[in-house]
C-alpha positions in Angstrom: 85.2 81.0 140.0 82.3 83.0 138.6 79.4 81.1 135.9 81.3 83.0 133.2 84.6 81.5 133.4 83.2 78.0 134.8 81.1 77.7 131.3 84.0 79.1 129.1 86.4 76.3 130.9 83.6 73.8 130.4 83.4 74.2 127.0 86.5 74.7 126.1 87.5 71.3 127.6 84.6 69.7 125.9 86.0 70.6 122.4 89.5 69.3 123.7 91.1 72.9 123.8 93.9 73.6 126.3 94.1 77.6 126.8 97.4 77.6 124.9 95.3 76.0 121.8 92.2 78.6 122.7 94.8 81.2 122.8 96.5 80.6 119.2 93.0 80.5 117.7 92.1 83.8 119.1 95.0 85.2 118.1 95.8 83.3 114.9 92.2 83.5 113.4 90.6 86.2 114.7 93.6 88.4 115.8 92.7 89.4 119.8 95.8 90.0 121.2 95.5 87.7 124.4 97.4 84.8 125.6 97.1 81.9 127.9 97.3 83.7 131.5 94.5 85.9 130.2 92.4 83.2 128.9 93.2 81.6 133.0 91.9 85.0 134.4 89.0 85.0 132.3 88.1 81.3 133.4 88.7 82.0 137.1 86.4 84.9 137.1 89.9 88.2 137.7 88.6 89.5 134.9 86.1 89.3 132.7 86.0 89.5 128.9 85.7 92.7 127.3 82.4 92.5 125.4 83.4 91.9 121.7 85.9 89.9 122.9 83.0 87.8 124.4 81.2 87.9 121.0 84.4 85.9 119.2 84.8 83.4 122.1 80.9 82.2 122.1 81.7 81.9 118.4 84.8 80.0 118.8 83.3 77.5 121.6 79.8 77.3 118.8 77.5 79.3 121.4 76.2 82.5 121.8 76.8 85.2 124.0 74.0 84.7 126.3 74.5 81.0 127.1 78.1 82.6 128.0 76.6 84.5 130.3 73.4 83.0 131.6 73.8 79.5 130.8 70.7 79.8 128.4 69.7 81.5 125.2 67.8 85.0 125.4 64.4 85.9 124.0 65.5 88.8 121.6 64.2 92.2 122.4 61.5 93.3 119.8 62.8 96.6 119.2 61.5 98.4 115.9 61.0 101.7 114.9 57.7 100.3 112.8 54.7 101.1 115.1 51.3 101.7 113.9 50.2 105.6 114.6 47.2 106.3 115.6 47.5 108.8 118.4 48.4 107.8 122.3 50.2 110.3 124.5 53.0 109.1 126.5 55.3 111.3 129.0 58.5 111.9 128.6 60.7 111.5 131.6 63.9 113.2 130.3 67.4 111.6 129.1 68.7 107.9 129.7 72.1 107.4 129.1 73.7 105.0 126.5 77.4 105.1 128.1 77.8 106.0 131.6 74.9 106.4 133.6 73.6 109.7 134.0 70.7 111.1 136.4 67.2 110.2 136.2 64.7 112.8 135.8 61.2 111.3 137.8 59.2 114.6 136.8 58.1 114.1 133.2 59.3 117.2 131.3 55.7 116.9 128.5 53.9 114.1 126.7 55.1 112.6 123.4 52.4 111.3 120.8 53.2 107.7 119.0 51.0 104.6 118.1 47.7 104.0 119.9 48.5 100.5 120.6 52.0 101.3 121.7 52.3 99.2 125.3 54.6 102.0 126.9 54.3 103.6 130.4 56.8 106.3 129.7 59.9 107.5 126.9 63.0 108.8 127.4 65.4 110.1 125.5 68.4 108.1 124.6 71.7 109.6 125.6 75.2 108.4 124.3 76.6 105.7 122.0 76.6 102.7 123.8 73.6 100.8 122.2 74.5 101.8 118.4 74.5 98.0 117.7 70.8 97.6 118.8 69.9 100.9 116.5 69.8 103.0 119.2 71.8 105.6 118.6 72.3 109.1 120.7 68.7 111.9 120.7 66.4 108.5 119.3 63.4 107.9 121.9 63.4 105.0 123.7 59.4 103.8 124.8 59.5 101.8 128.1 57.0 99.5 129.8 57.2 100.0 133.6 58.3 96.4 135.0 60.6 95.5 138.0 62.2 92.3 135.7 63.1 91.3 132.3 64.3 88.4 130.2 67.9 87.5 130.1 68.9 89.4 127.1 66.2 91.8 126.9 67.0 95.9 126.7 66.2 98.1 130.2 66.2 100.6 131.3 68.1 100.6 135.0 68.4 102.8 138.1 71.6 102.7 139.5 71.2 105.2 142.9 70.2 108.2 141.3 71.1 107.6 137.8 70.1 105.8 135.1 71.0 103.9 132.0 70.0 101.5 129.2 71.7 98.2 128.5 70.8 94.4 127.8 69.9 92.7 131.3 72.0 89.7 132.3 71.0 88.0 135.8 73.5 85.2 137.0 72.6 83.3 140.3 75.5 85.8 142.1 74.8 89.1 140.4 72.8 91.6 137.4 75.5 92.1 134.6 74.5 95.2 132.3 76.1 94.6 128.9 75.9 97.6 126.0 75.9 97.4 122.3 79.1 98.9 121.4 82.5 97.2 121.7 84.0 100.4 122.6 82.2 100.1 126.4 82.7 97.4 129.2 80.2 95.4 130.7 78.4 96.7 134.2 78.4 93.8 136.7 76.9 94.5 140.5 76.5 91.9 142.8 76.3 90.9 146.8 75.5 94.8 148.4 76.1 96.4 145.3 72.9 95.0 144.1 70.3 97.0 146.4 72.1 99.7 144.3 70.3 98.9 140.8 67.2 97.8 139.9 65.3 97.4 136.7 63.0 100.5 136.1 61.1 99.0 132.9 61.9 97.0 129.4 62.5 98.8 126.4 59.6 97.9 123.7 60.7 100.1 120.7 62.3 103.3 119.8 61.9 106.4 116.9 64.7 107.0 116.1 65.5 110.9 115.5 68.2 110.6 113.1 66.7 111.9 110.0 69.6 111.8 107.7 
């Protein structure tokens, strides 16, 4: 059984729901088309949630997405578009994908000026839809602080072999889940080997976004 379906089952069973009841409420209230042998594979760890499902279960069992996941709450990446300006240069590194991951560009391609206090190692810029619901939506600039670990819950950006891309960083004591911002995209999980595969390149700290209109 993986953490995931062993907390849903636990709380589930602590509000007195049997799946078929979980089920009807899901479908009833909230209309997911599901049913009780999917609510079994979810809880067993077959398959896991797709990620706005996930949203209306926390809601459902009265936690959030993160204790789902993690067993705790996150600390809420402070991303905002609001930084002071006085002048700092900052390289750019090239494109990071919000969707599937795409190659990572090491050579920065020039330098970028932002806010003089601005805590950033590097930018990139954001590729893809996959973190609309974090405001980070396809050309903005994403500024990163160079860092092998984040928070539970905080925004990355993450190698995976030669390619990289930005999500919300879930560790679990068996694997790294990397969860985006937009319902249309599942969840990345990687654990045992797959693991030495991705690693956290640095933590999102803010964005300027480039969509003007």
């Amino acid at each position: 059984m993986s953490e995931l379906g062993d907390r849903i089952k636990m709380l589930r069973k602590e509000k007195h729901l049997t799946q078929s009841k979980l089920t009807d409420i899901l479908r009833n209230d909230y209309d997911l088309k599901t049913d009780r042998v999917m609510i079994s594979k979810w809880e067993t760890g077959f398959q896991t949630p797709h990620t706005d499902t996930l949203k209306i279960i926390a809601k459902v069992l009265g936690v959030s997405v993160d204790y789902l996941l993690t067993g705790m709450d996150a600390i809420t990446p402070d991303l905002t578009e609001d930084s002071p300006i006085p002048v700092k240069k900052i390289r750019m590194l090239g494109s990071i994908a919000c969707g599937t991951p795409i190659f990572c560009n090491e050579e920065y391609e020039y330098v970028i000026a932002t806010g003089e206090n601005a805590k950033a190692d590097f930018c990139l810029t954001a590729r893809g839809d996959s973190m609309i619901n974090a405001r980070i939506a396809d050309g903005d600039i994403v500024f990163i602080k160079q860092q092998s670990t984040v928070e539970n819950g905080e925004i990355a950006a993450v190698v995976i072999g030669d390619e990289a891309t930005l999500k919300r960083v879930y560790r679990t004591a068996d694997g790294i889940m990397l969860m985006p911002e937009n319902p249309a995209y599942q969840p990345m999980y990687f654990s045992g080997d797959e693991l030495s595969q991705a690693y956290v390149l640095g933590k999102a700290i803010g964005f300027q976004s480039m969509n003007l209109t």
